[in-house]
C-alpha positions in Angstrom: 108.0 92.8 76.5 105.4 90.0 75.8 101.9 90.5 76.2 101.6 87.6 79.1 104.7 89.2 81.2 103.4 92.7 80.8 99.8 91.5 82.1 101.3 89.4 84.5 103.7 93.0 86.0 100.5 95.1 85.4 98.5 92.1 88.2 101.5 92.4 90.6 101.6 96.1 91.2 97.8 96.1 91.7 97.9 93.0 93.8 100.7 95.0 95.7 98.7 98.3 95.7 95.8 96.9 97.2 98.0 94.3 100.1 99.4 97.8 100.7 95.8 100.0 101.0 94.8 97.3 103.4 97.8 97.5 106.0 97.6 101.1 106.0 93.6 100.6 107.0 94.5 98.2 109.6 96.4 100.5 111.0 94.7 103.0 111.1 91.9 101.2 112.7 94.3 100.0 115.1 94.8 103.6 116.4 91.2 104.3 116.4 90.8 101.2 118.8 93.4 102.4 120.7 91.5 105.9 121.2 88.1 104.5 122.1 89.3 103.4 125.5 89.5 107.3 126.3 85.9 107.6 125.5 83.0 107.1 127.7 80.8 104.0 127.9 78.1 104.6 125.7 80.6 106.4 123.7 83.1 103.7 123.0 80.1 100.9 122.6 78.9 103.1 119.4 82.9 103.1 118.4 83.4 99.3 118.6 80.1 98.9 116.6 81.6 100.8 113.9 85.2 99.6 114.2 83.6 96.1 114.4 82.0 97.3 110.5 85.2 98.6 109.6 86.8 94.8 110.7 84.4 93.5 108.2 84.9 95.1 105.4 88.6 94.9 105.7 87.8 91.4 105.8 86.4 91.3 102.8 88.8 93.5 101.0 91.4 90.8 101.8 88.9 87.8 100.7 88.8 90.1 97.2 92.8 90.3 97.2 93.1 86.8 97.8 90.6 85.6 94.8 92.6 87.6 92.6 95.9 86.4 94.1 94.7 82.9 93.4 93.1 83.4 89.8 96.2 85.1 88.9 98.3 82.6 90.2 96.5 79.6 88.1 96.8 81.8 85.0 100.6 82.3 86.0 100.8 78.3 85.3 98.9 77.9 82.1 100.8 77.5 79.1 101.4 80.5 76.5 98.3 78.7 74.1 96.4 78.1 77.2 96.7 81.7 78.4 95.5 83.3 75.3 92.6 81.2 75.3 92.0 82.3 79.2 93.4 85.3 78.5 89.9 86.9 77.9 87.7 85.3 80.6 90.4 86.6 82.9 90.1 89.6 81.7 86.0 90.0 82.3 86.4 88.5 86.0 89.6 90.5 86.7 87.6 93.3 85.7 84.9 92.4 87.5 87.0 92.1 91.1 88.4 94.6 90.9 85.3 96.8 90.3 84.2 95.0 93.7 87.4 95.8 95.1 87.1 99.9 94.3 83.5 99.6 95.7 84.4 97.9 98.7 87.7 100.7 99.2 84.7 103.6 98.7 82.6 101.9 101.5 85.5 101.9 104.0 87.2 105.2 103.0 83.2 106.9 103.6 83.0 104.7 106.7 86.3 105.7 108.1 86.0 109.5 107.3 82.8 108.8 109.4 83.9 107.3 112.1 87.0 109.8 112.5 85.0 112.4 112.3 82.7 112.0 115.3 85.5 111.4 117.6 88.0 114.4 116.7 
């Protein structure tokens, strides 16, 4: 396999990984929604607060996902000379979002495990 498909496979799985990490937040946030309408008042104005957090850094999670989407995309066109040249600055800010990316997946999984826990 050549170097540029196998990089290219090893960006779609992770692209897919993450599209996938986020629907399974949303939903999950979704049912915590859902269950703050049981809650009291002062209760469920606490909840939205944190849901509304939890919104955001979804948010951003998708904003990461679609930077890398695009940056992958425009190495996707470049010719095979062109690519080896880009090849390494790619590398360095693909590295670099995704680092922000397993930050921002650490925030909402201690967030989340948070939030659940207060209202079991």
């Amino acid at each position: 396999m050549h170097p540029k498909q196998a990089f290219q496979e090893q960006i779609e799985s992770q692209l897919k990984m993450w599209g996938s990490k986020i629907d399974e937040y949303q939903l999950q946030v979704q049912e915590l929604k859902d269950r703050a309408e049981a809650f009291e008042k002062q209760a469920e104005t606490t909840f939205q607060q944190t849901v509304k957090g939890l919104d955001e850094k979804i948010e951003d999670l998708q904003a990461k996902l679609e930077v890398g989407r695009v940056e992958y995309e425009k190495l996707k066109e470049n010719s095979e000379d062109a690519w080896d040249s880009l090849k390494f600055g790619m590398g360095q800010a693909w590295e670099d979002l995704q680092n922000g990316i397993v930050q921002a997946w650490e925030d909402l999984r201690i967030t989340f495990e948070q939030v659940t826990s207060k209202f079991k």
